[in-house]
DRENROKE-107513 format. One record per residue: residue number from 1; residue in one letter; chain; y, z, x negated of N, C-alpha, C in turn. Coordinates in steps of 0.05 Angstrom, whole numbers, plus 5000, padded with zeros to 4 digits. Each point is the difference from the previous one (the first is absolute). Layout:
N
<site><i>NUM</i><aa>a</aa><ch>A</ch><n_y>Y</n_y><n_z>Z</n_z><n_x>X</n_x><ca_y>Y</ca_y><ca_z>Z</ca_z><ca_x>X</ca_x><c_y>Y</c_y><c_z>Z</c_z><c_x>X</c_x></site>
...
***
This chain:
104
<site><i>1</i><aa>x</aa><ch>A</ch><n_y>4340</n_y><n_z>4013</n_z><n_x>8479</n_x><ca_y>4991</ca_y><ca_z>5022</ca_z><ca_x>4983</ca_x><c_y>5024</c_y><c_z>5019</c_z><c_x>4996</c_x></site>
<site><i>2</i><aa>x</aa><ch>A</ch><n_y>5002</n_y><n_z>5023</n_z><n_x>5011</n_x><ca_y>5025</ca_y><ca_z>5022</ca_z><ca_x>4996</ca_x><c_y>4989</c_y><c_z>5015</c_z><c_x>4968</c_x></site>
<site><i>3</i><aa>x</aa><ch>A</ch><n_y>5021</n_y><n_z>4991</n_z><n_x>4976</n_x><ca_y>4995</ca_y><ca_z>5018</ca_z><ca_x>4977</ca_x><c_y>5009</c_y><c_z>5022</c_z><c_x>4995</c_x></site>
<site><i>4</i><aa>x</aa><ch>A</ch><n_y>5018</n_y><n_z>5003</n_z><n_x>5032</n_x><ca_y>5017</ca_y><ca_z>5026</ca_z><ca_x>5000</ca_x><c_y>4984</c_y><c_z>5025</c_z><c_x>4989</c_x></site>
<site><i>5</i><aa>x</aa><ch>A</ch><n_y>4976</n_y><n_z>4999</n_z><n_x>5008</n_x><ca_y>4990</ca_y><ca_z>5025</ca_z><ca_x>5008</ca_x><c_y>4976</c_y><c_z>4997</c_z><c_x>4975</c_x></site>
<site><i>6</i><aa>x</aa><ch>A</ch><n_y>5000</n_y><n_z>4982</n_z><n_x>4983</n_x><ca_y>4986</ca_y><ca_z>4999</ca_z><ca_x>4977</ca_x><c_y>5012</c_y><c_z>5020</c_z><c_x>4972</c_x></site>
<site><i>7</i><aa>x</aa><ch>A</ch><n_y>4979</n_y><n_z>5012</n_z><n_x>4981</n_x><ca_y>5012</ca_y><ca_z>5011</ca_z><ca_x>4988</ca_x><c_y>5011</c_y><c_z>4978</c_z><c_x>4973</c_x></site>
<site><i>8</i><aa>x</aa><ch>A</ch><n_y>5009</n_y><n_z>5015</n_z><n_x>4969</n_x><ca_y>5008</ca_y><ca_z>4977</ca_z><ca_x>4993</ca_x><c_y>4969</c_y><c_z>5000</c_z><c_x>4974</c_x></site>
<site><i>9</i><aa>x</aa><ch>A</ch><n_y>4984</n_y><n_z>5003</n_z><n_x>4998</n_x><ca_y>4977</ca_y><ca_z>5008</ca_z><ca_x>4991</ca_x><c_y>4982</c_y><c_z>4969</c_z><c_x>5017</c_x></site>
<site><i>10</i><aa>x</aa><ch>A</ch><n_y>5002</n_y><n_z>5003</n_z><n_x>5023</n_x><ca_y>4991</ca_y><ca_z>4978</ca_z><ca_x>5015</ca_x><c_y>5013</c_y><c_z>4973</c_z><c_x>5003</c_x></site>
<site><i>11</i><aa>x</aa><ch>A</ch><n_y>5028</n_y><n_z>5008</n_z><n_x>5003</n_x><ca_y>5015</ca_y><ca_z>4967</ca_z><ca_x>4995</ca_x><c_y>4993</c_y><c_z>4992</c_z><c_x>4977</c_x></site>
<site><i>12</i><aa>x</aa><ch>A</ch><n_y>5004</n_y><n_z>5013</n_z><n_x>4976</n_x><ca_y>4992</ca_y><ca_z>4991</ca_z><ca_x>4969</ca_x><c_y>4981</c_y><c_z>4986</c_z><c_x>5003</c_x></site>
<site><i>13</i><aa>x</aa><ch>A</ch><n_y>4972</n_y><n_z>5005</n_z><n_x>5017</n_x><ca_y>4975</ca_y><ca_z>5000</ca_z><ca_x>4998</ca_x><c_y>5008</c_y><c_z>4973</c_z><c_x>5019</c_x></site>
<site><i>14</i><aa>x</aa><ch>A</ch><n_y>5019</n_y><n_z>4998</n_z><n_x>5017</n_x><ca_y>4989</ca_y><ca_z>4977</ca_z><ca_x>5013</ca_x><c_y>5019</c_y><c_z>4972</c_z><c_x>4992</c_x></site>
<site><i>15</i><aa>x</aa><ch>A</ch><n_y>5012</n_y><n_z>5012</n_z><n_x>4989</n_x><ca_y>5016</ca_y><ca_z>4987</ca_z><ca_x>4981</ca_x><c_y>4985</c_y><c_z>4981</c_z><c_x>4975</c_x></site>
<site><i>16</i><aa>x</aa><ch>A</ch><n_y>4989</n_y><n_z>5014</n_z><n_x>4988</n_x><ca_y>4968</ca_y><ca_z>4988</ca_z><ca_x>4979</ca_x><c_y>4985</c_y><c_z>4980</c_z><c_x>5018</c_x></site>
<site><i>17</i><aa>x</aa><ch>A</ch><n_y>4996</n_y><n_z>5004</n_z><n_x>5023</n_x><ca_y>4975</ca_y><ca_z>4989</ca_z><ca_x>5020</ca_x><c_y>5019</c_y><c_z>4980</c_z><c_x>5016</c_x></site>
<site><i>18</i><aa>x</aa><ch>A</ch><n_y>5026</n_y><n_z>4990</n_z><n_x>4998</n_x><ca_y>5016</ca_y><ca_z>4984</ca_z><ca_x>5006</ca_x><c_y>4996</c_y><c_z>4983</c_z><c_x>4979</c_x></site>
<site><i>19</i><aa>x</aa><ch>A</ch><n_y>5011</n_y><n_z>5003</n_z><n_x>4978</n_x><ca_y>4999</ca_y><ca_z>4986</ca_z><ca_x>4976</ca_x><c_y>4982</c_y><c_z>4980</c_z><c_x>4988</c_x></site>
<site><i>20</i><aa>x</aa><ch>A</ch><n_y>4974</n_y><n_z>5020</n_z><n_x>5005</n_x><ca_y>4969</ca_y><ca_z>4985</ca_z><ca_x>4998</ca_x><c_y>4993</c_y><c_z>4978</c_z><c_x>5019</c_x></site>
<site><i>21</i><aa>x</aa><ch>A</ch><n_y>5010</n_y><n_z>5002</n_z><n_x>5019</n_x><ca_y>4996</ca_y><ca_z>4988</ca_z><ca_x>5023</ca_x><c_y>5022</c_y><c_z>4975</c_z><c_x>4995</c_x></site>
<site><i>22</i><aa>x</aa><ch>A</ch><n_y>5025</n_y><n_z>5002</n_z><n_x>4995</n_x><ca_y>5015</ca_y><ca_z>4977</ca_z><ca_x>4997</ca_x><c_y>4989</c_y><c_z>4979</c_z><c_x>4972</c_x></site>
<site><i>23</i><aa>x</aa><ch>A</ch><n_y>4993</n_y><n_z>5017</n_z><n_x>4984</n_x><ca_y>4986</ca_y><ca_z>4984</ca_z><ca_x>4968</ca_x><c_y>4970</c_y><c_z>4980</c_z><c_x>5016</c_x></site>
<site><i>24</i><aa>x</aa><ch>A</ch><n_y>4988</n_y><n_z>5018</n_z><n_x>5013</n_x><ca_y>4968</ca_y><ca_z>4991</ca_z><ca_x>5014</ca_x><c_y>5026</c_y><c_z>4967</c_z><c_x>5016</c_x></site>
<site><i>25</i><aa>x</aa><ch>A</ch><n_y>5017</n_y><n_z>5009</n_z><n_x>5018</n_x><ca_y>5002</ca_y><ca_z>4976</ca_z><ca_x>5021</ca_x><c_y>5013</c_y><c_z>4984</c_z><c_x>4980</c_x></site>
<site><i>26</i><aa>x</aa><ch>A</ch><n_y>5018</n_y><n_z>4997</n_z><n_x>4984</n_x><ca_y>5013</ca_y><ca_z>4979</ca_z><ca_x>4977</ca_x><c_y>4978</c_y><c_z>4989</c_z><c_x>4992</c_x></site>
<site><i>27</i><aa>x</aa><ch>A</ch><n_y>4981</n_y><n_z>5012</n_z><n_x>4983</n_x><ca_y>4972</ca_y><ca_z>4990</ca_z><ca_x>4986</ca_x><c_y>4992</c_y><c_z>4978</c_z><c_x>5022</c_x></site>
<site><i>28</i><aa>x</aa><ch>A</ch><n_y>4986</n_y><n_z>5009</n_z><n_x>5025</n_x><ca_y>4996</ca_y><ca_z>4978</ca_z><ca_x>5017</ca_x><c_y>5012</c_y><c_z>4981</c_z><c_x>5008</c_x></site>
<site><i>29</i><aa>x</aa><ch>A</ch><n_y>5024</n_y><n_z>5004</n_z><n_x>5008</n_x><ca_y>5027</ca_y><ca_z>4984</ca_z><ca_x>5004</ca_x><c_y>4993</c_y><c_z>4972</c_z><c_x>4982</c_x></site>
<site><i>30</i><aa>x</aa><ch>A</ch><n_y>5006</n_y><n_z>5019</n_z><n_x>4976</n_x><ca_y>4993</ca_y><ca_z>4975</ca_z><ca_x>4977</ca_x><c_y>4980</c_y><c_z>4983</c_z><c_x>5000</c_x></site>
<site><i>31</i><aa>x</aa><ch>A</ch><n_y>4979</n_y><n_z>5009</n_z><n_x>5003</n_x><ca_y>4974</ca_y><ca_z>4991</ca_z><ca_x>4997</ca_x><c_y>4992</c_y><c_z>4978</c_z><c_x>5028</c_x></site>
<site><i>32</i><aa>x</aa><ch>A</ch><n_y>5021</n_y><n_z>5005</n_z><n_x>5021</n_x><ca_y>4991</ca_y><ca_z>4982</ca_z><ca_x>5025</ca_x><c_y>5017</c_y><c_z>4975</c_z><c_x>4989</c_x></site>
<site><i>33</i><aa>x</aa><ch>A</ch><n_y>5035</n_y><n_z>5005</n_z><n_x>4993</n_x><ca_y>5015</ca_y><ca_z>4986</ca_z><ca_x>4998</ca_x><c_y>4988</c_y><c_z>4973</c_z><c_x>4973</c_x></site>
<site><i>34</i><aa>x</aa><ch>A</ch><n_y>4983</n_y><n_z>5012</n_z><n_x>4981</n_x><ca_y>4984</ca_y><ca_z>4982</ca_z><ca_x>4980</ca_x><c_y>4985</c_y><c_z>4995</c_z><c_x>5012</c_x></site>
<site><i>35</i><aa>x</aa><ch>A</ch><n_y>4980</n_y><n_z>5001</n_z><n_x>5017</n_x><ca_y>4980</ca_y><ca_z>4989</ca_z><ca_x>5017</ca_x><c_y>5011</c_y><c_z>4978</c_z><c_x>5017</c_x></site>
<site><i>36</i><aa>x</aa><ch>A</ch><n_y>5027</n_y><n_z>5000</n_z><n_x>5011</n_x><ca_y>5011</ca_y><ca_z>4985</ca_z><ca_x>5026</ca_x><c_y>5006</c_y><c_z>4976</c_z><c_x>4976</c_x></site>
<site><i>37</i><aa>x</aa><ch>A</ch><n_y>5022</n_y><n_z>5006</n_z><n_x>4968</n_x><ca_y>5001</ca_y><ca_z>4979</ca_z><ca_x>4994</ca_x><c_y>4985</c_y><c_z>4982</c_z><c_x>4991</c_x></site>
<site><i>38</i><aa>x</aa><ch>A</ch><n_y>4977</n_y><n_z>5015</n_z><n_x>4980</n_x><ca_y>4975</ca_y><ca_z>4987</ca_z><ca_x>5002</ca_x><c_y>4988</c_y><c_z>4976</c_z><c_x>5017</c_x></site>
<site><i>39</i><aa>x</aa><ch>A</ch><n_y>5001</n_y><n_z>5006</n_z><n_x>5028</n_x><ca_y>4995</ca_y><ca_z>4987</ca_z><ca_x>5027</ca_x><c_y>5016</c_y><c_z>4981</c_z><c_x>5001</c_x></site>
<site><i>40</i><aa>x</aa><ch>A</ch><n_y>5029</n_y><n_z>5001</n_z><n_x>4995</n_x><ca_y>5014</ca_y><ca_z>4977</ca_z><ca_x>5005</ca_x><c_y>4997</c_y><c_z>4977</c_z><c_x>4977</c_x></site>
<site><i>41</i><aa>x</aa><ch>A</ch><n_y>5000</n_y><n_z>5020</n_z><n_x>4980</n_x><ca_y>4996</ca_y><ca_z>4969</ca_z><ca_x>4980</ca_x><c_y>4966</c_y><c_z>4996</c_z><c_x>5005</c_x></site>
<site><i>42</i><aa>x</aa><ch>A</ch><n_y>4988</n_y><n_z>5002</n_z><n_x>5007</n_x><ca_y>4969</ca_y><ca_z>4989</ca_z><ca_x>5002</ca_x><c_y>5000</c_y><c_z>4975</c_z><c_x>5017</c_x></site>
<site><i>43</i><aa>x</aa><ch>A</ch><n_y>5016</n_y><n_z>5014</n_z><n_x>5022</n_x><ca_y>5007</ca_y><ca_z>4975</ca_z><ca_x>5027</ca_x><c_y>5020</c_y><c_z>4978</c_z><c_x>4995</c_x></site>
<site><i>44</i><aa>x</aa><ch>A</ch><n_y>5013</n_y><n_z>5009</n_z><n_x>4984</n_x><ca_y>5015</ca_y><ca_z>4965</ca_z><ca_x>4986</ca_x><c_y>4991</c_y><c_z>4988</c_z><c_x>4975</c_x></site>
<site><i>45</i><aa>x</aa><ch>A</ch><n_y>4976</n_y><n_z>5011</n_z><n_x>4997</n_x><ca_y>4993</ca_y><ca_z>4994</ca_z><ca_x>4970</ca_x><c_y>5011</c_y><c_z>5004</c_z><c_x>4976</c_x></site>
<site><i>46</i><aa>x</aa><ch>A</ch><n_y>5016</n_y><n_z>5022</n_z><n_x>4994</n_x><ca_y>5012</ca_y><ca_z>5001</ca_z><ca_x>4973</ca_x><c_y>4994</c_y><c_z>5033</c_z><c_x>4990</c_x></site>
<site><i>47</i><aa>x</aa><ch>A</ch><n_y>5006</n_y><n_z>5003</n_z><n_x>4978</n_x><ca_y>4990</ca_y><ca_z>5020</ca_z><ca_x>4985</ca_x><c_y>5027</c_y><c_z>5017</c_z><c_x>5014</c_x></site>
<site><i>48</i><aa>x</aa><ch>A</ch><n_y>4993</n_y><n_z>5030</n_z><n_x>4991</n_x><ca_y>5027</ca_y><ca_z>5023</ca_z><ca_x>5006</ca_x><c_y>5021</c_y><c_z>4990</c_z><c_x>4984</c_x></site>
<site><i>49</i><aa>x</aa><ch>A</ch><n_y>4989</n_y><n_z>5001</n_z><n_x>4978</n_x><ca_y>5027</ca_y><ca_z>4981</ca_z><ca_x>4980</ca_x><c_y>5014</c_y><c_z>4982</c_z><c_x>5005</c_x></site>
<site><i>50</i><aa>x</aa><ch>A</ch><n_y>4986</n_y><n_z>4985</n_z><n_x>5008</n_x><ca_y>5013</ca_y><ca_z>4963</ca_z><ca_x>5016</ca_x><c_y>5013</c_y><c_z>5014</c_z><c_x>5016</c_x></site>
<site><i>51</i><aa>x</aa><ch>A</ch><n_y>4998</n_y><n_z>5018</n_z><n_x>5016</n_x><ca_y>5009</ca_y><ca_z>5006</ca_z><ca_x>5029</ca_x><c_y>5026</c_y><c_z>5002</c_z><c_x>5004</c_x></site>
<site><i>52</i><aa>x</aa><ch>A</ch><n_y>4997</n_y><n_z>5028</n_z><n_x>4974</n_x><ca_y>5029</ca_y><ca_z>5023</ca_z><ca_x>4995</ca_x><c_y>5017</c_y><c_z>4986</c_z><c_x>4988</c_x></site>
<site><i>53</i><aa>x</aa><ch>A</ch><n_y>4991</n_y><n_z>4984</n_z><n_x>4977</n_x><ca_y>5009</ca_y><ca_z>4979</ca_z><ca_x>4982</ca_x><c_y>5015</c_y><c_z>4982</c_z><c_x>5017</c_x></site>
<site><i>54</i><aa>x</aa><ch>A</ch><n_y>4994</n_y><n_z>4982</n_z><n_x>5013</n_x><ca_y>5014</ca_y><ca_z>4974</ca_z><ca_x>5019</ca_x><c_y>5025</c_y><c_z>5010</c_z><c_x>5001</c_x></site>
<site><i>55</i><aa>x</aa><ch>A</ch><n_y>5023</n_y><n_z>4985</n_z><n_x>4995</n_x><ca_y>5022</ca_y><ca_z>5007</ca_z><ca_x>5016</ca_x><c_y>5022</c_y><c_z>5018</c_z><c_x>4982</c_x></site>
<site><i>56</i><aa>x</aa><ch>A</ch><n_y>4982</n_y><n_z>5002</n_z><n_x>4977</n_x><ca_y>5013</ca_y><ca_z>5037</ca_z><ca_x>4990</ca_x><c_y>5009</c_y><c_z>4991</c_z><c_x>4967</c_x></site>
<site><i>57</i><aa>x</aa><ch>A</ch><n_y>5022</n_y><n_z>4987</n_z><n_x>4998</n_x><ca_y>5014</ca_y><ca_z>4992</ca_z><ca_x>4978</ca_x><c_y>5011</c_y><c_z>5014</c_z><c_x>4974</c_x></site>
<site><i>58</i><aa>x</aa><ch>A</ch><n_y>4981</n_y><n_z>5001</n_z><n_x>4975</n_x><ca_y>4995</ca_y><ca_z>5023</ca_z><ca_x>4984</ca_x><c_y>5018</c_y><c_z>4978</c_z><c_x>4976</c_x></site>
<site><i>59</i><aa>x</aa><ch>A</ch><n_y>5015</n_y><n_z>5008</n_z><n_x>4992</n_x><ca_y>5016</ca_y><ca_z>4997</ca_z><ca_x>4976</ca_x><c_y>4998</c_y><c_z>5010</c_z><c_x>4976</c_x></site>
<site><i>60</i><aa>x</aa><ch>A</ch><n_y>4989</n_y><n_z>4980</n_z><n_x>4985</n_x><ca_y>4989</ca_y><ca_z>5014</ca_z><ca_x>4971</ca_x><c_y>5034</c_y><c_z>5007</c_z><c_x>4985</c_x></site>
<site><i>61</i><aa>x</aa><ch>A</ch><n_y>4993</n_y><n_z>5011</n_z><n_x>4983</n_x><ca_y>5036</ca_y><ca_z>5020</ca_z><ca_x>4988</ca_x><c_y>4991</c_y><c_z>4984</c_z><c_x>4974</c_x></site>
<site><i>62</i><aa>x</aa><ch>A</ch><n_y>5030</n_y><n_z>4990</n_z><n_x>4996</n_x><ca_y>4992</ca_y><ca_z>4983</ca_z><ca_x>4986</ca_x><c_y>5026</c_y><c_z>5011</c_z><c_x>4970</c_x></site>
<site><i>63</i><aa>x</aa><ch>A</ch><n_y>4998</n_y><n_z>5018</n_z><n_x>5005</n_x><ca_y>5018</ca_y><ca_z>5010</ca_z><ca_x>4974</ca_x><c_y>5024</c_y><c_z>5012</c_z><c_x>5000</c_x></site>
<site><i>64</i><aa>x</aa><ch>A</ch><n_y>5016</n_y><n_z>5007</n_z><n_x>4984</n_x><ca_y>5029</ca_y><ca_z>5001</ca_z><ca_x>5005</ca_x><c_y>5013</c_y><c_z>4980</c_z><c_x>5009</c_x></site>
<site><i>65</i><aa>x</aa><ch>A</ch><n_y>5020</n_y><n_z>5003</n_z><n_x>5015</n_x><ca_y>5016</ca_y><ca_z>4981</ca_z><ca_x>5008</ca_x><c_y>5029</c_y><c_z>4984</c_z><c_x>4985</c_x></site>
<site><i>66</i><aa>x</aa><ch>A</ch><n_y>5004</n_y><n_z>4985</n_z><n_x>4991</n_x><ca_y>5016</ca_y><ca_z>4985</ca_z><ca_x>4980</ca_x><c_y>5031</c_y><c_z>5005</c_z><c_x>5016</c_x></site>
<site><i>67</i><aa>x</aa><ch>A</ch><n_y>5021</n_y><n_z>5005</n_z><n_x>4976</n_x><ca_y>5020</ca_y><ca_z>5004</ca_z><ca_x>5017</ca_x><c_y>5011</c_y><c_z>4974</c_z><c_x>5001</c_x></site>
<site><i>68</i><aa>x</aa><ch>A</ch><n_y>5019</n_y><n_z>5010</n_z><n_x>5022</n_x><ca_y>5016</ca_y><ca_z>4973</ca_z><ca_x>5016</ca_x><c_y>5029</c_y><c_z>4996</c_z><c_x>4995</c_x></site>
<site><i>69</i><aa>x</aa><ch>A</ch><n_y>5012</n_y><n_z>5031</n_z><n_x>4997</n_x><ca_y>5028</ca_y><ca_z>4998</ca_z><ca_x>4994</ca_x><c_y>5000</c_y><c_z>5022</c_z><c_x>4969</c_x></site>
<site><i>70</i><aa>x</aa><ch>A</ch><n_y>5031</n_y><n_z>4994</n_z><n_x>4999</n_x><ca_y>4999</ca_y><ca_z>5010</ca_z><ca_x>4972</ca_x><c_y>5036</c_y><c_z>5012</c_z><c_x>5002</c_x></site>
<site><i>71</i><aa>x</aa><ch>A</ch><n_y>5009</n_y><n_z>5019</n_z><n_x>4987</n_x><ca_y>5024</ca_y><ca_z>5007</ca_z><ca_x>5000</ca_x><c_y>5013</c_y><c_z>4988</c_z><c_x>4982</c_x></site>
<site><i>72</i><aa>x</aa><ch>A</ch><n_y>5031</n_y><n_z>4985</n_z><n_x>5005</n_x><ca_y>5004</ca_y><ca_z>4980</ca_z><ca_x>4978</ca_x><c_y>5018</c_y><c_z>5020</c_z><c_x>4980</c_x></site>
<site><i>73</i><aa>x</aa><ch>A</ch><n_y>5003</n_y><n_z>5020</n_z><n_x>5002</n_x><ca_y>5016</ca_y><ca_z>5025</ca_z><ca_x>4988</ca_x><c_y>4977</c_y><c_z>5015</c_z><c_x>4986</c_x></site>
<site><i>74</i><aa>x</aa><ch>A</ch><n_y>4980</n_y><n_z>4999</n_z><n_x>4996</n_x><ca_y>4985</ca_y><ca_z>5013</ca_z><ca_x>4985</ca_x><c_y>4964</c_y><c_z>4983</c_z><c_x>5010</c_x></site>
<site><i>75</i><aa>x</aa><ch>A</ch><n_y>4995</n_y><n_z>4990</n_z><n_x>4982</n_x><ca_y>4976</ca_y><ca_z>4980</ca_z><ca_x>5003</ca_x><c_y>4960</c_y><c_z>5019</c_z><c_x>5006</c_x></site>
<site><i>76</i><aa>x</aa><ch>A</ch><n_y>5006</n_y><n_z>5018</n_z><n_x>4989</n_x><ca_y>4983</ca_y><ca_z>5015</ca_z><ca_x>5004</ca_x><c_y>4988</c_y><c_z>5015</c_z><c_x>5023</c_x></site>
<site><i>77</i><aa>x</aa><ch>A</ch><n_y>5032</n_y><n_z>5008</n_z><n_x>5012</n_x><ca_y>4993</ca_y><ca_z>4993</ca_z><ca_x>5037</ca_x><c_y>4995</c_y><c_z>4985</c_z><c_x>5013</c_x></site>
<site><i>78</i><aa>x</aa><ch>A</ch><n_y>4963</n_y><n_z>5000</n_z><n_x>5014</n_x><ca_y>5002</ca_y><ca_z>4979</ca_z><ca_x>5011</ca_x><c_y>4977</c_y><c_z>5011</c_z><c_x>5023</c_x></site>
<site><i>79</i><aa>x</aa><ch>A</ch><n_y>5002</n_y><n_z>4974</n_z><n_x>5021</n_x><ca_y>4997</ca_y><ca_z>5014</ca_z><ca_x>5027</ca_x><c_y>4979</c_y><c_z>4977</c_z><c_x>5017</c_x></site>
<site><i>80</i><aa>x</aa><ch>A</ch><n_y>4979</n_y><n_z>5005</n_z><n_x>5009</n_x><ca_y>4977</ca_y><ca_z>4984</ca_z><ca_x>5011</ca_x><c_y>5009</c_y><c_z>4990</c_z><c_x>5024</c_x></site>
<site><i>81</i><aa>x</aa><ch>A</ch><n_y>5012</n_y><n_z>5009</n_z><n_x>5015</n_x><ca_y>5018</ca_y><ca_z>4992</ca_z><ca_x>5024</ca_x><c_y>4977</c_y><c_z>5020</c_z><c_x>5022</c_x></site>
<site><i>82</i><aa>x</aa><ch>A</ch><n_y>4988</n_y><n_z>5015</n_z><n_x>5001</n_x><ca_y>4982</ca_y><ca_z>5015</ca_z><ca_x>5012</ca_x><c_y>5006</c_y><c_z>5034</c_z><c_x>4997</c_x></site>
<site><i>83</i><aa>x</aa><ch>A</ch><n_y>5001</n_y><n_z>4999</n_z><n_x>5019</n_x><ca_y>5006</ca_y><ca_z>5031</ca_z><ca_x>5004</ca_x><c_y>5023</c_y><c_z>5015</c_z><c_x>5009</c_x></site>
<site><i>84</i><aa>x</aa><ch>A</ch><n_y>5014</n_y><n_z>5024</n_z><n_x>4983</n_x><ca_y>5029</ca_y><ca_z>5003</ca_z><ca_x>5004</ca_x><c_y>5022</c_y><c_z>4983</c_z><c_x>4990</c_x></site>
<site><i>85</i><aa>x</aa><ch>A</ch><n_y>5013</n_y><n_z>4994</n_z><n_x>5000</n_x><ca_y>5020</ca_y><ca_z>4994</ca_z><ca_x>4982</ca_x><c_y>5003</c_y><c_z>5010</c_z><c_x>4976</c_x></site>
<site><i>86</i><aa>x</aa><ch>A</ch><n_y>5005</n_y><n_z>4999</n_z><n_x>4975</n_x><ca_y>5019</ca_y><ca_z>5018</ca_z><ca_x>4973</ca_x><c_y>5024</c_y><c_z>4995</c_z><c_x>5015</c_x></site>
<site><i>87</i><aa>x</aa><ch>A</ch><n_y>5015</n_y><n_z>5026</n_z><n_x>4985</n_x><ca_y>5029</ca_y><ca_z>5010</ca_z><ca_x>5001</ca_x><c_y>5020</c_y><c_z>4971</c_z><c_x>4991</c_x></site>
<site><i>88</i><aa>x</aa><ch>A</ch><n_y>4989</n_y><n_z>4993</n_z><n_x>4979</n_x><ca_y>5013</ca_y><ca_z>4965</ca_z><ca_x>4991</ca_x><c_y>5003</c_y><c_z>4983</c_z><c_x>5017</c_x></site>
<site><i>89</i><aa>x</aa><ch>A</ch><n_y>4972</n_y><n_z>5000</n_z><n_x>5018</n_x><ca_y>5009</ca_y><ca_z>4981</ca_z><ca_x>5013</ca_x><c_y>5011</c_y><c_z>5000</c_z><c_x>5030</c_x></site>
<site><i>90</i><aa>x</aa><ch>A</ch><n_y>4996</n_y><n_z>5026</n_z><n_x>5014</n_x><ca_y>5020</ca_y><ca_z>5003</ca_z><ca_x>5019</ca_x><c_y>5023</c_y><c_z>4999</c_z><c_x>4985</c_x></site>
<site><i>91</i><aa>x</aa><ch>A</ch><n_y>5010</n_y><n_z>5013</n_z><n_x>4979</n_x><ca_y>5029</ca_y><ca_z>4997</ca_z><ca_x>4991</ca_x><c_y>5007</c_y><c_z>4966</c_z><c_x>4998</c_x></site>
<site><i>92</i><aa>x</aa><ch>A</ch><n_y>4982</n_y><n_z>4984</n_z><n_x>4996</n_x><ca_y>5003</ca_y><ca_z>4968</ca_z><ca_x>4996</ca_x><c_y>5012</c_y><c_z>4991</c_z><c_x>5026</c_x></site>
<site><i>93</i><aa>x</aa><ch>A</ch><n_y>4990</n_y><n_z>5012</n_z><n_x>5018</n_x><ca_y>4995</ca_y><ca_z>4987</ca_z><ca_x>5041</ca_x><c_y>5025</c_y><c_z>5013</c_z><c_x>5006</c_x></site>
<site><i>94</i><aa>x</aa><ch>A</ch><n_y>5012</n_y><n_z>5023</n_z><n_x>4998</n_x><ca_y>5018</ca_y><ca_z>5019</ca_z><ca_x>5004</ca_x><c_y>5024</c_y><c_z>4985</c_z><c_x>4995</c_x></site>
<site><i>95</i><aa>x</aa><ch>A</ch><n_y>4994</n_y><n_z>4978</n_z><n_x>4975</n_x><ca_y>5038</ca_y><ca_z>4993</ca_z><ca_x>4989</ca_x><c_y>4990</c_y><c_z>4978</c_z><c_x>5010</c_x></site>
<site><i>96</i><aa>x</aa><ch>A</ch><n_y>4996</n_y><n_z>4983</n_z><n_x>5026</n_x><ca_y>4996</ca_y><ca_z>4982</ca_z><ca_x>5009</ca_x><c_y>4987</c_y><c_z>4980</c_z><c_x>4989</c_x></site>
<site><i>97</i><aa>x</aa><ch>A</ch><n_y>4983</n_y><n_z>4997</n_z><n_x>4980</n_x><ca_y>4982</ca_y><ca_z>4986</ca_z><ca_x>4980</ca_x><c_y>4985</c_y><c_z>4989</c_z><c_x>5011</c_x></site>
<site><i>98</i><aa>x</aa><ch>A</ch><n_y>4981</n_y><n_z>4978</n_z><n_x>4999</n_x><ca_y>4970</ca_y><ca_z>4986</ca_z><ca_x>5015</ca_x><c_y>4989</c_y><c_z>5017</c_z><c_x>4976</c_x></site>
<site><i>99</i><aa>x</aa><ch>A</ch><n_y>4966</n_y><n_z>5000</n_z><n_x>5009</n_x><ca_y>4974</ca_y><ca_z>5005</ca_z><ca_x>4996</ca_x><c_y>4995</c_y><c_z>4982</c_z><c_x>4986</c_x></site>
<site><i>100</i><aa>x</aa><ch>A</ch><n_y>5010</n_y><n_z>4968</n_z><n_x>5005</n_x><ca_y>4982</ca_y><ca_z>4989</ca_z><ca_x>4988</ca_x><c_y>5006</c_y><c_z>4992</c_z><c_x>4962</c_x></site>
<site><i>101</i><aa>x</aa><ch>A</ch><n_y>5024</n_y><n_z>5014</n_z><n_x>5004</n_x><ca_y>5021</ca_y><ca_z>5000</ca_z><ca_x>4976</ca_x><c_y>4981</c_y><c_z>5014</c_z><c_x>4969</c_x></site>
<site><i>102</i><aa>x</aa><ch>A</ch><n_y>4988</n_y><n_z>5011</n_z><n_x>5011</n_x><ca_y>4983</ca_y><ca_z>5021</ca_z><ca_x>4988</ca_x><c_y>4973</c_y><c_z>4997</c_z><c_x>4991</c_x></site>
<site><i>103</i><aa>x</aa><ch>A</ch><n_y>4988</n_y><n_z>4978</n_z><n_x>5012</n_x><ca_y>4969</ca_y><ca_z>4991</ca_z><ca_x>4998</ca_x><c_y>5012</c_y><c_z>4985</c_z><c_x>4965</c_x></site>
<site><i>104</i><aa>x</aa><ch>A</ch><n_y>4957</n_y><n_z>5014</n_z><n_x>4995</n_x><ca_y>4996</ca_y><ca_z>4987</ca_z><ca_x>4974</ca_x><c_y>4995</c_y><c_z>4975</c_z><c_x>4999</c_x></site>
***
């Protein structure tokens, strides 16, 4: 298709009639891809749920996390052992210190 020679009144226009057309093929897309999985869990006997579910290790959140270390220079600093570091306690690792010096 040469758009060279299209005006821009008509690209606009075919531009809309692109768009519609990509929404129409996604819609189906979708609709086969639920159909196919449908099919597969029928043929092994399990529900879509069972299907997607199997395998797929969901971790209930089970709260805040309790801290682990604690700064012995000020007690109120204290650190889950998850995540970044605090400034305390790289400064702890820094003057050649263990980690484990530090657990509550």
């Amino acid at each position: 298709m040469d758009l060279t020679h299209m005006s821009s009144a008509e690209l606009r226009q075919l531009q809309v009639r692109v768009q519609q057309e990509l929404k129409k093929r996604e819609s189906q897309d979708l609709a086969k891809a639920r159909e196919e999985i449908q099919a597969i869990a029928r043929n092994v006997g399990l529900s879509v749920q069972e299907l997607l579910g199997s395998g797929v290790s969901v971790r209930a959140k089970s709260g805040p996390v309790a801290p682990r270390y604690r700064n012995p220079a000020d007690a109120s600093q204290q650190w889950t052992g998850r995540g970044r570091q605090p400034q305390w306690v790289k400064e702890w690792l820094d003057a050649g210190k263990n980690l484990d010096a530090l657990k509550i």
